[in-house]
C-alpha distance (Angstrom), angle and dihedral (degrees) to the residues before:
residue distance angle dihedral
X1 . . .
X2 3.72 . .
X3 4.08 116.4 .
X4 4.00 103.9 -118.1
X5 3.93 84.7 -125.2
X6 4.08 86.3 68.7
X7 3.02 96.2 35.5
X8 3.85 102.1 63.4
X9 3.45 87.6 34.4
X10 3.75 87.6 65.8
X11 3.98 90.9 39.8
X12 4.36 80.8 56.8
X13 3.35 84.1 45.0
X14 3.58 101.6 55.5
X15 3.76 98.5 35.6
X16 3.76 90.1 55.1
X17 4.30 89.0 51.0
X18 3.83 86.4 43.8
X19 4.08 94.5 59.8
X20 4.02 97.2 35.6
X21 3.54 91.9 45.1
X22 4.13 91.1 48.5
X23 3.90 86.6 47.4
X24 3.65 93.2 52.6
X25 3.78 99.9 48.5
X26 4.15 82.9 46.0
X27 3.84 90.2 53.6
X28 3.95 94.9 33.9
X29 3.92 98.8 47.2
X30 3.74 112.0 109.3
X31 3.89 100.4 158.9
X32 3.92 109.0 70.2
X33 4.11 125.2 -162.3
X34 3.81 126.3 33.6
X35 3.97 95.6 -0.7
X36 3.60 98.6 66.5
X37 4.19 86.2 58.6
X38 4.04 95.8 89.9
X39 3.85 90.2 52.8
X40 3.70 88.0 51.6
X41 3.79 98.9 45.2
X42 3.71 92.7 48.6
X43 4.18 89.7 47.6
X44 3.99 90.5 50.4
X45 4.18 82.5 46.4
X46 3.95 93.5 58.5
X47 4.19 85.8 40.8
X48 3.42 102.1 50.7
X49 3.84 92.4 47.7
X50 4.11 97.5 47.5
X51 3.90 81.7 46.4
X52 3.82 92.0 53.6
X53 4.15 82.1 41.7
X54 3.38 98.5 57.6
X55 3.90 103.0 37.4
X56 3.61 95.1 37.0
X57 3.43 98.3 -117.9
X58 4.49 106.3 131.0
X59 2.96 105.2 143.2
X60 3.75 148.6 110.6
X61 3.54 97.1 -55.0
X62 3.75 91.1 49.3
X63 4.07 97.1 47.8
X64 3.94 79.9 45.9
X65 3.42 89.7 58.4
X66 3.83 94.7 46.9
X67 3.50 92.6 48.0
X68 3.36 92.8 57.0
X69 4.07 101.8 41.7
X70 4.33 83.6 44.4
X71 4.00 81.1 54.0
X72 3.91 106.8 38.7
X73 4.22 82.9 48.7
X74 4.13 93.5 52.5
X75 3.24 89.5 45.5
X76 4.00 93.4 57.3
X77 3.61 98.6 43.1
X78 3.47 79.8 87.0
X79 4.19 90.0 82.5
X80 3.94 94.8 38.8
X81 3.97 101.4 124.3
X82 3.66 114.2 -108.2
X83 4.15 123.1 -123.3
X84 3.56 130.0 -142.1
C-alpha cells in the first residue's frame, strides 16, 4: 500500500503534467481538424482516470471510458500528417 503522503504527491504530480502538457499541445499544434483528435483522446484518457482516482470511482464505467477514448484516438492516427 502506498503512504497517503506519496500518493498525493503523485496526484500533484500528475495534475501539474496534465495542464502543462495540454498547454503545450495548445501552443504547439499547427495542423487543425481531425489530426489534433489522438492528442485529445489520450488527454481525456489521463483525465478520466485521475478523476476516477481521486473520487474513487474506477470502475467499469471508467475503463469503459478509456477503452473507448484509447480506441476513438487509434483510430484517428490515421489523419496525423506524416514527416519526412
Amino acid at each position: 500500500m502506498i503512504s497517503p503522503k506519496i500518493d498525493m504527491a503523485l496526484n500533484i504530480i500528475l495534475s501539474i503534467a496534465l495542464v502543462v502538457a495540454v498547454f503545450i499541445f495548445i501552443k504547439n499544434r499547427k495542423v487543425r481538424g481531425k489530426a489534433i483528435i489522438p492528442s485529445i483522446c489520450l488527454f481525456m484518457v489521463a483525465f478520466i482516470n485521475l478523476i476516477g482516482l481521486w473520487f474513487d470511482l474506477l470502475g467499469i464505467i471508467s475503463v469503459a471510458l478509456t477503452l473507448a477514448f484509447l480506441g476513438i484516438g487509434a483510430y484517428f492516427t490515421k489523419y496525423l500528417p506524416r514527416y519526412k
